[in-house]
N, C-alpha and C positions, 0 to 999 in steps of 0.2 A: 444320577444326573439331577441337580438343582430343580429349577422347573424349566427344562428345555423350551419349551416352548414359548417363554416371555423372556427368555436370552434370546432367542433366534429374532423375535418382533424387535428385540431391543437393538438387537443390533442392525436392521435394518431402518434405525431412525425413530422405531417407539408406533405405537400403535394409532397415531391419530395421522403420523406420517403413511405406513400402508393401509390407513383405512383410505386415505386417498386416493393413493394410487390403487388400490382394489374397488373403488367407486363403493364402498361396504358401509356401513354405518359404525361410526367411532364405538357403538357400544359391541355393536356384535367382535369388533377384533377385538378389543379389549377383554370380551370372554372368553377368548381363544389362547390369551395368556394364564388367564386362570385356570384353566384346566390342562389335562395330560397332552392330548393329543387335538392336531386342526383336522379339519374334514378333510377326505380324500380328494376331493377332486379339487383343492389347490397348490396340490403337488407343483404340479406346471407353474403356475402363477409363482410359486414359491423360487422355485429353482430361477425363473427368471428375475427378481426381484433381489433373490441373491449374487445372479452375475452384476445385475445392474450397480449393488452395492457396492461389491468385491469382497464378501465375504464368503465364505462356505455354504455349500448349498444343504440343507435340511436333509436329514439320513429319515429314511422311512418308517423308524422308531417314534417320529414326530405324528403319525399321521395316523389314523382309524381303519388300516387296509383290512379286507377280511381274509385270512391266513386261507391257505390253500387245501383242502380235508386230508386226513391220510389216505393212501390210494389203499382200493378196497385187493381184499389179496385174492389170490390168486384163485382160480376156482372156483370163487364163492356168488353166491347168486345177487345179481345188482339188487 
């Protein structure tokens, strides 16, 4: 993937557009294109943003989740 995450801003109008509508400072979204992944918790914001557009909503590749541990095995002392 390109840099997903300044395709997904770009295509919801470019980043000075959702820095708007996320009341955020143009600089902080503008960082959020530059790097890999946006913060967790604009997941929501996200997906709605993307219906609002009609674009596709952002796959969770996009976003900082913290992966789930491997379950400890069986038997073994917590």
């Amino acid at each position: 993937m390109a840099n997903g995450t300044r395709s997904f801003i770009d295509a919801l109008g470019g980043y000075r557009k959702v820095a708007g509508r996320l009341r955020k400072p143009e600089t902080t979204v503008h960082s959020w294109t530059v790097g890999d992944h946006f913060p967790p918790y604009l997941f929501r914001a996200f997906c709605e943003l993307a219906d609002e557009a009609g674009v596709p909503r952002p796959g969770p590749e996009l976003f900082r989740f913290v992966p789930l541990p491997p379950a400890p095995e069986e038997g073994a002392a917590a």
